[in-house]
N, C-alpha and C positions, 0 to 999 in steps of 0.2 A: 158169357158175362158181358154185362153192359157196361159202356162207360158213360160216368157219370157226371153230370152237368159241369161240376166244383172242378174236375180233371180237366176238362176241354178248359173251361176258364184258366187256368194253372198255367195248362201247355202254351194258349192265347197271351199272355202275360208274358210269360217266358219267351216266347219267339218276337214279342214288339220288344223286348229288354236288349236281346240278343240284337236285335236291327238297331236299337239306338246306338249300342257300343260300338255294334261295328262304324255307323255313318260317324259318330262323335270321334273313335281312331282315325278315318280316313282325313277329315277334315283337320283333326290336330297335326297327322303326318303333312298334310298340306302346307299349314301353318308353318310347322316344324323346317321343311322344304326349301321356306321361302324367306327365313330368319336373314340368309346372310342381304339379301335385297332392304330389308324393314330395319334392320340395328344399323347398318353400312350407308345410311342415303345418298348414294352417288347415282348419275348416269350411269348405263348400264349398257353398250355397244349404241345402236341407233338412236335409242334416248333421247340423245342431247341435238341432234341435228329437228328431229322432230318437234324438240320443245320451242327451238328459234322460232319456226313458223308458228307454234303456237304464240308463243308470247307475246310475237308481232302482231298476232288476231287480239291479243286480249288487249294492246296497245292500240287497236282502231286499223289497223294492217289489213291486207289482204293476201287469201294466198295464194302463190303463184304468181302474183305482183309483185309483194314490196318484200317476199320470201319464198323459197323453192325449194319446193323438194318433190319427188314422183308418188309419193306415196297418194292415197286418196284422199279426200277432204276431212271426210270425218275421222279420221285419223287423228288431225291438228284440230279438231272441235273437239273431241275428246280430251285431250292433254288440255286445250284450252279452259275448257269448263273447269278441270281441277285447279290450273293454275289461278285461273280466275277465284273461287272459292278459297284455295287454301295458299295463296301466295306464288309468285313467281318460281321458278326454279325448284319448288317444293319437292322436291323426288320422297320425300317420305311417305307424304298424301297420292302421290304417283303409283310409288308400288303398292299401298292399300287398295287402290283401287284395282290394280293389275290380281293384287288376293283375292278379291271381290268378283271379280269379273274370269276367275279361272273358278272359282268354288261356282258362279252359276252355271259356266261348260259344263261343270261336273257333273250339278244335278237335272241337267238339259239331257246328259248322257246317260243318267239315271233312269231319266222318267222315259228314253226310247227304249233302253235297255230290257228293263222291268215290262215294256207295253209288246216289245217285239218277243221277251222271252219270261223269265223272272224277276223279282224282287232280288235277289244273291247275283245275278247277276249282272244286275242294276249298279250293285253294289261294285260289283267285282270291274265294273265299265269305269265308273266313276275313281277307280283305286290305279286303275291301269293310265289313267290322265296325267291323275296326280303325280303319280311316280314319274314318266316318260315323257311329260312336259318340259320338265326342266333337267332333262338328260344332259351327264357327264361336262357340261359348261357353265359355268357359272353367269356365261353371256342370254343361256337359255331364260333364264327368268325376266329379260328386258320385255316392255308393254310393247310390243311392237306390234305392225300390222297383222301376225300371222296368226298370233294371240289376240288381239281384235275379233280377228273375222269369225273364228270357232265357235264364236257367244251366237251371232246371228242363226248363224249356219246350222247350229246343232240343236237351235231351239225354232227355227224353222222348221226342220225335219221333225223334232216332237212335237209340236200343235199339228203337222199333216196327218201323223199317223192317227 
């Protein structure tokens, strides 16, 4: 018995539906994840020492001159830029972008995931971030440098592969 053209289409349909729900859950539980950061706008552990040197840059400062801290530059350019666009001290516009910048890990994990094995487990990469990112602390969801670097880092390794 053959199958027929309308069947493959059907099944086709069906497994992109199933991929959308799943990626639209993972990104909601993300969302969901990251609520108490986005309603609560406070600093959030390193945060606030970070934003000094920024704010100092967005005031004509320099860093590591007229503010210090060890972390690396782009770091305090980062924070800068937002505080620059969305106001000083703005931690609301901070953790958006920290949302922003954990959902592209995500899909940087996805796209190795999917190239090194499947699409499911593309999925299941991307699912495992989101959950184990922001483990058991509520200190875990601060923009810090470690949450920085995994954007570069993971989407480095996806364009090599």
């Amino acid at each position: 018995m053959a199958i027929k053209p309308v069947h493959v289409m059907e099944m086709l349909t069906r497994s992109i539906r199933q991929f959308q729900f799943a990626a639209l859950g993972i990104v909601l539980l993300t969302v969901l994840t990251r609520l108490p950061s986005l309603l609560h706008p406070q600093p959030i552990n390193d945060e606030w020492p970070y934003s000094v040197v920024a704010n100092e840059i967005v005031d004509g400062g320099r860093p590591y001159v007229d503010a210090t801290d060890r972390k690396p530059p782009l770091l305090f350019w980062t924070y800068a830029a937002v505080f620059e666009a969305a106001g000083k001290y703005n931690w609301k516009a901070l953790h958006v972008v920290a949302l922003v910048w954990t959902l592209g890990t995500m899909a940087g994990l996805y796209v190795i995931s999917r190239r090194l094995f499947d699409r499911d487990t593309g999925l299941i990469a991307a699912l495992l971030y989101s959950v184990f990112q922001p483990w058991a602390t509520y200190q875990n969801l601060a923009f810090n440098g470690e949450l920085m670097m995994n954007l570069p880092l993971v989407w480095a390794w996806a364009i090599g592969l």
